[in-house]
N, C-alpha and C positions, 0 to 999 in steps of 0.2 A: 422040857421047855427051857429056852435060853433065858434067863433075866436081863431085863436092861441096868444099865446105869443106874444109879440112885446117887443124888448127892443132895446132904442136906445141910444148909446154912443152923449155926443152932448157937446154945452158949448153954452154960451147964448145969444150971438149973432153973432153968425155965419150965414152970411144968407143961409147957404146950411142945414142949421139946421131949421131955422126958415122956407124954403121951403117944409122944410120933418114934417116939424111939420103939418103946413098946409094942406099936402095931406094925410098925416093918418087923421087929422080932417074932413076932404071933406068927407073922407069915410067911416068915422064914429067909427077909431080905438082904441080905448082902448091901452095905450103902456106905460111901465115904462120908465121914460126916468134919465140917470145917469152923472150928469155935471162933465164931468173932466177939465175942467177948474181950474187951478189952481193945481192941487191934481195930482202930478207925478204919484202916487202908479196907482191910477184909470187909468190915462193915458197909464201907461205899461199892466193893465191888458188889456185895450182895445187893444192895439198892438197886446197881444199877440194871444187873440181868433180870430181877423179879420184877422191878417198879415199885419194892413195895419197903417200908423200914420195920415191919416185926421179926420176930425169929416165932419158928423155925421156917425157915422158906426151903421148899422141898422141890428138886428137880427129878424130872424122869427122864433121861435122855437128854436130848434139848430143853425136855419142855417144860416151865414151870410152870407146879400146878398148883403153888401159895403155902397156905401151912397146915397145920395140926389138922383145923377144922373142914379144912377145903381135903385135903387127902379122908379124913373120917367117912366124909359124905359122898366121896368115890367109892368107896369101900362098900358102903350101906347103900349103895345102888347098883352095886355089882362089875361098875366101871372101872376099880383100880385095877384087879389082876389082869384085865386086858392090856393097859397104860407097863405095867409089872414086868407080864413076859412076853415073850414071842413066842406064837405057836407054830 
């Protein structure tokens, strides 16, 4: 199975960051991760492509699918590994 993309908006310790970190690792994800922390510019781009100002904001692909808790409840409904790889 190929993996997509993964890239997650984050800052470094955030624990909803370090939760998402953990469950991409569980499952073995490969994912760019971009610390805005600190870096307003970073921080607006993030706003702009999720619509949303929390961290961690997690992309699949194109698609953002929010954060920590929004990726959790993919996962617990069996819908992230689809969203994950291509079969």
């Amino acid at each position: 199975m190929k993996q997509r993309p993964v890239l997650m908006y984050a800052t470094r310790f955030c624990p909803y960051c370090l939760r998402a970190r953990m469950l991409l690792k569980r499952k073995g994800v490969e994912y760019e991760e971009i610390n805005v922390g600190g870096d307003a510019a970073l921080w607006e781009e993030m706003e702009r492509l999720s619509q949303r100002d929390t961290v961690p904001q997690i992309f699949i692909g194109d698609l953002s699918i929010g954060g920590y808790d929004d990726m959790a409840a993919l996962d617990r409904s069996g819908k992230l590994d689809a969203l994950l790889f291509e079969s």
